[in-house]
C-alpha positions, -999 to 999 in steps of 0.1 A, spaced: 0 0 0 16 34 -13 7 66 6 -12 92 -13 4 118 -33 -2 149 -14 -29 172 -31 -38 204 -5 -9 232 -3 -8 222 36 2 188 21 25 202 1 39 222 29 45 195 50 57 174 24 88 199 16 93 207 52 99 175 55 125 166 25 142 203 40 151 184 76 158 155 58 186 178 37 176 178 5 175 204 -13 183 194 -50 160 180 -78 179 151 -93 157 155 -128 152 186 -146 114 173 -149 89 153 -125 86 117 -127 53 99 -120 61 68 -93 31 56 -93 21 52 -135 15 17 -144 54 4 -159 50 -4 -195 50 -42 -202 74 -62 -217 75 -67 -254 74 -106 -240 44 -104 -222 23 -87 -242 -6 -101 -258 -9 -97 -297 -35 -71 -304 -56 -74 -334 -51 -53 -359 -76 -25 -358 -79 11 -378 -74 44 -366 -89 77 -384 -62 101 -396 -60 128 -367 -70 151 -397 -106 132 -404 -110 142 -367 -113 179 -375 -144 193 -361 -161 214 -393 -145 247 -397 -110 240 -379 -78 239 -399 -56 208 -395 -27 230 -383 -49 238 -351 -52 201 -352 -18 193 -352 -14 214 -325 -41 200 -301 -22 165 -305 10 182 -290 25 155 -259 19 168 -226 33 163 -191 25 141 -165 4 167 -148 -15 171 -185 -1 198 -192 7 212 -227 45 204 -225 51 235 -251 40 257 -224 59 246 -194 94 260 -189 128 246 -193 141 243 -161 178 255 -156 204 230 -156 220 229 -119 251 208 -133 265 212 -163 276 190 -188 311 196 -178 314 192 -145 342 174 -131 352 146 -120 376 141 -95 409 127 -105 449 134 -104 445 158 -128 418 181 -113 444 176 -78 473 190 -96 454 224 -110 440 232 -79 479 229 -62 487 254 -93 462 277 -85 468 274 -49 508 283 -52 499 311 -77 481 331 -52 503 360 -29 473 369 -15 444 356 4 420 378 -19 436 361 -50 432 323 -35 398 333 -31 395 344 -68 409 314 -78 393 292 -60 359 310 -72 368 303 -108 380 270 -105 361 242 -115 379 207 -112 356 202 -84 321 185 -87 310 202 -53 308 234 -69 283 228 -91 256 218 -65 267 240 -40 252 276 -36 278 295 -25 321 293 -19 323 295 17 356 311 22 363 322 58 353 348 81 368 361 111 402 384 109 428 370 88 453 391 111 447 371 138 470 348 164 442 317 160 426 301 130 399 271 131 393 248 96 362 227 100 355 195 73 326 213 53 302 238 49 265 229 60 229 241 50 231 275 66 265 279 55 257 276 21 236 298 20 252 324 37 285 321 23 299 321 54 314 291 78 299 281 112 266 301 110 244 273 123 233 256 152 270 243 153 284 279 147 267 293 174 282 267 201 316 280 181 311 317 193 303 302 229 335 279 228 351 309 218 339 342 243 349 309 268 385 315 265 380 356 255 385 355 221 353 362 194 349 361 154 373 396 155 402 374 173 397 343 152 401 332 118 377 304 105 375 281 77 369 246 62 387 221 42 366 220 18 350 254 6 316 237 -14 292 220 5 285 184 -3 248 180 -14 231 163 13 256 168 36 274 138 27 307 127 39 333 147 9 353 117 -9 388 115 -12 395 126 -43 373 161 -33 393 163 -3 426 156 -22 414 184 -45 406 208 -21 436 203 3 461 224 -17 435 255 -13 433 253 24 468 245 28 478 278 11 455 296 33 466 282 63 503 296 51 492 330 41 470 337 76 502 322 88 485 316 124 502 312 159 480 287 169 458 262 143 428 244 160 415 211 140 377 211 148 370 174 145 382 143 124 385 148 91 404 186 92 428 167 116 432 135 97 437 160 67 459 190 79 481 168 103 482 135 78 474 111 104 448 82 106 443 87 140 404 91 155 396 122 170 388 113 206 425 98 202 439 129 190 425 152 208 439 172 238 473 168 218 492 192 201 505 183 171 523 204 142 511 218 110 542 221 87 531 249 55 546 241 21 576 269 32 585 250 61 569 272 86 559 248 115 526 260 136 513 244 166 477 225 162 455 215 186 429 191 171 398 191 193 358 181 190 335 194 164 310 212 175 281 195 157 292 162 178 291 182 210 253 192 199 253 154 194 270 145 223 267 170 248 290 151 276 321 152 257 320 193 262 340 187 290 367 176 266 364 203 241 365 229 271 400 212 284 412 215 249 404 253 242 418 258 279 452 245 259 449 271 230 443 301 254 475 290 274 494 284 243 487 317 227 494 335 262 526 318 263 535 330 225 524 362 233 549 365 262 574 347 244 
């Protein structure tokens, strides 16, 4: 028994609300397709049909009409019965070129990456580059925010719904426990620097793959060298496991500094620590995250002095 296809716009309403918490957000056909239409049999199975005669669809011409209006009136329509001429094209959210991720795709991006002096140029380039699928589903590049002249700089995994949006990383739920962890140890979005290993979100949320992390890691990297931070702080797993090449778990890493060596040999302290959409998740391991950021502020005191 299939559930009925919702027909009042409260239906609707709910209906979408409910694909929005469910994250998705993306149309995987540029037109509707009707589930529930009987499938067409198999040439095997079906039963020989006598032979019968059809009028010409110009003998059906009411007196008076022209067979041109005719022809017209015999248009195909959509699956709502709709005249198909009349309903819209929809725009293409991928295009036929969009990439897929391999060696080659890797080695631009590092190109691109080493090519920029600035961080306002990396952001250009990564902007126009396009050897990554996640771009092409995503809404926005979500770059960074914060000051890029600051003593601290966080990289997340990946943009999420709000993010993508906004353009912006950590705006959600999960950014908002951020600006918490950070006013904990005195510090706010003016003292910080934030950003993500990967600048696209993945559609759905998903998990990014290797190859779009391999892609992406050249891009972070250089930003990492040009903020050229006192203190790095790995907010969960996959920024650690990506920024400190290690295959290490994060409640293993964690509470341990580590180093992040740039591509010019510069060597910056890291403290990987706890995500803060697991700490929304799992709200007992806090504890850990606040004995971690405990570490930063005494390590950037201790630089400062030093």
């Amino acid at each position: 028994m299939t559930a009925a296809s919702p027909r009042t716009p409260a239906e609707i309403a709910e209906l979408l609300a409910f694909y929005a918490s469910a994250g998705v957000d993306d149309a995987l056909e540029d037109a509707p397709i009707n589930r529930f239409a009987e499938p067409a049999a198999r040439p095997a199975e079906r039963a020989p049909a006598a032979p019968r005669r059809e009028p010409k669809p110009e003998s059906r011409a009411a007196p008076g009409q022209a067979a041109g209006q005719v022809k017209a009136s015999l248009r195909p329509t959509s699956s709502s019965g709709l005249d198909a001429s009349h309903v819209p094209d929809a725009p293409a959210r991928v295009p036929a070129a969009a990439a897929v991720p391999d060696e080659a795709q890797a080695a631009a991006a590092r190109q691109l990456a080493a090519r920029a002096t600035t961080l306002e140029e990396l952001r250009q380039h990564m902007a126009a580059f396009d050897g990554c699928n996640l771009k092409f589903t995503a809404k926005n590049l979500v770059f960074a925010d914060g000051n890029p002249n600051a003593d601290l700089m966080l990289v997340g995994e990946a943009p999420g719904r709000d993010e993508d949006l906004e353009g912006l990383p950590f705006v959600g739920r999960s950014g908002r426990l951020l600006d918490r962890m950070l006013a904990a140890i005195g510090l706010d979005r003016n003292s910080a620097y934030i950003a993500n290993v990967i600048p696209w979100r993945p559609p759905g949320n998903r998990t990014p793959t290797p190859h779009e992390t391999e892609i992406c890691r050249p891009f972070i990297e250089r930003q990492i060298e040009l903020v050229n931070p006192k203190v790095l702080v790995n907010l969960g797993g996959p920024s650690a496991k990506t920024l400190l090449n290690t295959t290490e778990g994060i409640l293993r890493l964690r509470g341990n500094w580590r180093v992040h060596t740039t591509a010019s040999g510069i060597a910056i302290p890291a403290m990987p620590t706890l995500h803060p959409a697991y700490l929304l998740r799992t709200p007992a391991h806090k504890k850990l995250a606040w004995r971690d950021f405990l570490e930063v502020k005494a390590k950037l005191r201790a630089l400062a002095i030093g």
